[in-house]
Phi, psi and omega in degrees: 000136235239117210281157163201149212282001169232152201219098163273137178255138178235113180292146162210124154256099166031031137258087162307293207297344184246005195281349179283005185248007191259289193317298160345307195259016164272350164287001175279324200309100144283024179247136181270291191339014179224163154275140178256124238208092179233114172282099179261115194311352184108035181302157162225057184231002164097029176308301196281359183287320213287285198288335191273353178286304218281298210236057176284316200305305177314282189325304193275009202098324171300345184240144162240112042268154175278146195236128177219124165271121216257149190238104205257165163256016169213187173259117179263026172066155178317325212237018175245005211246324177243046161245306237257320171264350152287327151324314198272350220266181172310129136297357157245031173298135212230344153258168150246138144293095191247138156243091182329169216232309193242049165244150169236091187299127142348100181307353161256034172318299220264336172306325171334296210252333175289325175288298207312315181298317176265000169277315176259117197261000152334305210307172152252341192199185176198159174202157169237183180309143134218144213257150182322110155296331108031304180249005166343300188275003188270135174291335172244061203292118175313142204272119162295328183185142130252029191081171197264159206223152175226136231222149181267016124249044198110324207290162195219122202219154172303159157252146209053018186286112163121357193269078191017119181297142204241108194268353180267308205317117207285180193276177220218108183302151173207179170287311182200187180254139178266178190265334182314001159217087167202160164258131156280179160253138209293286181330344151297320184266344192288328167304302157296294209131179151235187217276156196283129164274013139307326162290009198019291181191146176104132157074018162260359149303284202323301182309265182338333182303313192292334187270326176332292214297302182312339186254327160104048176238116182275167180230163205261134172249101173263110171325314174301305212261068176261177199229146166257177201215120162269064208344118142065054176271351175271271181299308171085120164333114181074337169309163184305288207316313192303316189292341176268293184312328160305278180342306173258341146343307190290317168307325159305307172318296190300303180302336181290291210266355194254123184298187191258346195279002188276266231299340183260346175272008205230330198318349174243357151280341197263332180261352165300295200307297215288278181333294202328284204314329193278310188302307178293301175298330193271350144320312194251041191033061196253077212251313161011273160319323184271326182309290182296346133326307186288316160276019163268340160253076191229150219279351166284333171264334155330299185320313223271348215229328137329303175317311188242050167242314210280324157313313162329316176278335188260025155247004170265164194259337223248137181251147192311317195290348168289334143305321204300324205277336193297329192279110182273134172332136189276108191327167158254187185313312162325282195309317173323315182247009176268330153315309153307347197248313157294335161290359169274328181309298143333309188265006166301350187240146175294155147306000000 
């Protein structure tokens, strides 16, 4: 088998509609040197007849990039869905790749982020913009993610998100990458972990981000190397199922990764933000949030988020206060939700 230095995983849950223009434009990529790992999660919309039809050629080897279908027989979710597919990737591929199902890469996306990575072997990880699709046809299209950003009270947020994509802007330290566009470095997650499957999907980049960081591996924001993006074109925006995975997520996140000098200087910001937010969904009859809140302490997941709180801290390298910068003042509810509200907006239109 023929080795190669990047191994991209691409998740697809009952997205047909969006995989020929993803696979497509990764057969555009001016960087050659990878595979694509495409995990199909137990879809029943006709993905994989859709790929061994579309793209038989790819599948046998004959196209480059080479294409391997991983076929799971239920949906285990983002993060049990690219756990299935790292399992699956070369092994001596030295990145790993994660890609959403409802992006359209750059043709220098992956070149983009692979020179940064072999140029600085600090980084850990690397991401670029990914922009509304929405907006495609716009001179100034608005940023959907620029990796992730972190709040002293918890909250774990796209970063620049709804603000004009700044195509100059140089590269740039961030907290973490998100993942529907990023590379890691193998030798990282071999360190960290790679994403928790308790989390099924939403805010397990974040959790990974946190383990990047706590371990003292930074990540690079390269301006060039974007993607358009069909916000939550999978899980869906403001849906139940998406709003109970933030809900019991969020609280994962803080307890695994967060030192004890954070969580006690930050604690009432953080149970203000939980109280405000629970009072408002359960207001506009939102029960969801509150649900998954309730079940993230329920005493089996307590155990368990013990267990990988205490390896975690005791791989870390980075001390709170150095932590401390990362962390920005905490929106209020307003800002939350006008945010929420441009990203809905945005994301009301298809590819």
């Amino acid at each position: 088998m023929t080795q190669c230095l990047v191994s991209l995983i691409v998740l697809n849950w009952n997205g047909q509609r969006f995989l020929e223009r993803c696979l497509d434009s990764l057969a555009e990529q001016t960087f050659r040197d990878f595979e694509i790992v495409l995990v199909d999660n137990g879809s029943t919309d006709g993905s994989v007849a859709f790929l061994k039809e579309k793209y038989g050629d790819w599948l046998a080897g004959a196209e480059n990039p080479r294409l391997r279908l991983i076929e799971l027989s239920q949906n285990t979710g983002f993060s049990g869905g690219n756990l299935a597919g790292l399992e699956a990737c070369d092994p001596a591929s030295r990145y790993i790749a994660t890609l959403n199902n409802d992006t359209q890469a750059d043709p220098a996306w992956l070149e983009t982020l692979v020179t940064a990575l072999e140029k600085e072997m600090r980084w850990g990880a690397a991401c670029g913009p990914m922009l509304f699709a929405s907006e495609q046809n716009q001179a100034t299209p608005r940023v959907a993610a620029a990796g992730i950003e972190v709040r002293r009270n918890g909250l774990a947020l796209d970063r620049q998100l709804g603000q004009p994509w700044q195509p100059d802007e140089p590269p740039t330290e961030v907290f973490g990458p998100c993942a529907g566009a990023a590379l890691y470095r193998r030798k990282t997650l071999e360190q960290v972990g790679f994403f928790d499957p308790a989390f099924f999907a939403y805010l397990e980049d974040a959790d990974l981000a946190w383990r990047l960081r706590l371990a003292g591996w930074p990540t690079v924001y390269l301006a060039g190397a974007l993607v358009w993006h069909e916000y939550s074109g999978t899980g869906g925006q403001g849906s139940p199922f998406k709003n109970f995975q933030l809900g019991r997520n969020r609280p994962w996140v803080i307890l695994k990764n967060w030192p004890v000098r954070l969580l006690l200087k930050h604690f009432f910001s953080i149970a203000a933000y939980d109280l405000a937010a629970s009072l408002y969904t359960l207001f506009k009859g939102d029960f969801q949030p509150t649900r998954g809140r309730l079940a993230a302490l329920a005493p089996g997941h307590l155990k368990r988020i013990w267990r990988q709180r205490r390896d975690i801290q005791r791989k870390r390298k980075i001390q709170p206060d150095e932590l401390e910068k990362w962390l920005r003042p905490a929106p209020g509810l307003r800002e939350n939700l006008r945010l929420r509200e441009s990203a809905d907006k945005l994301a009301a239109h298809t590819l």
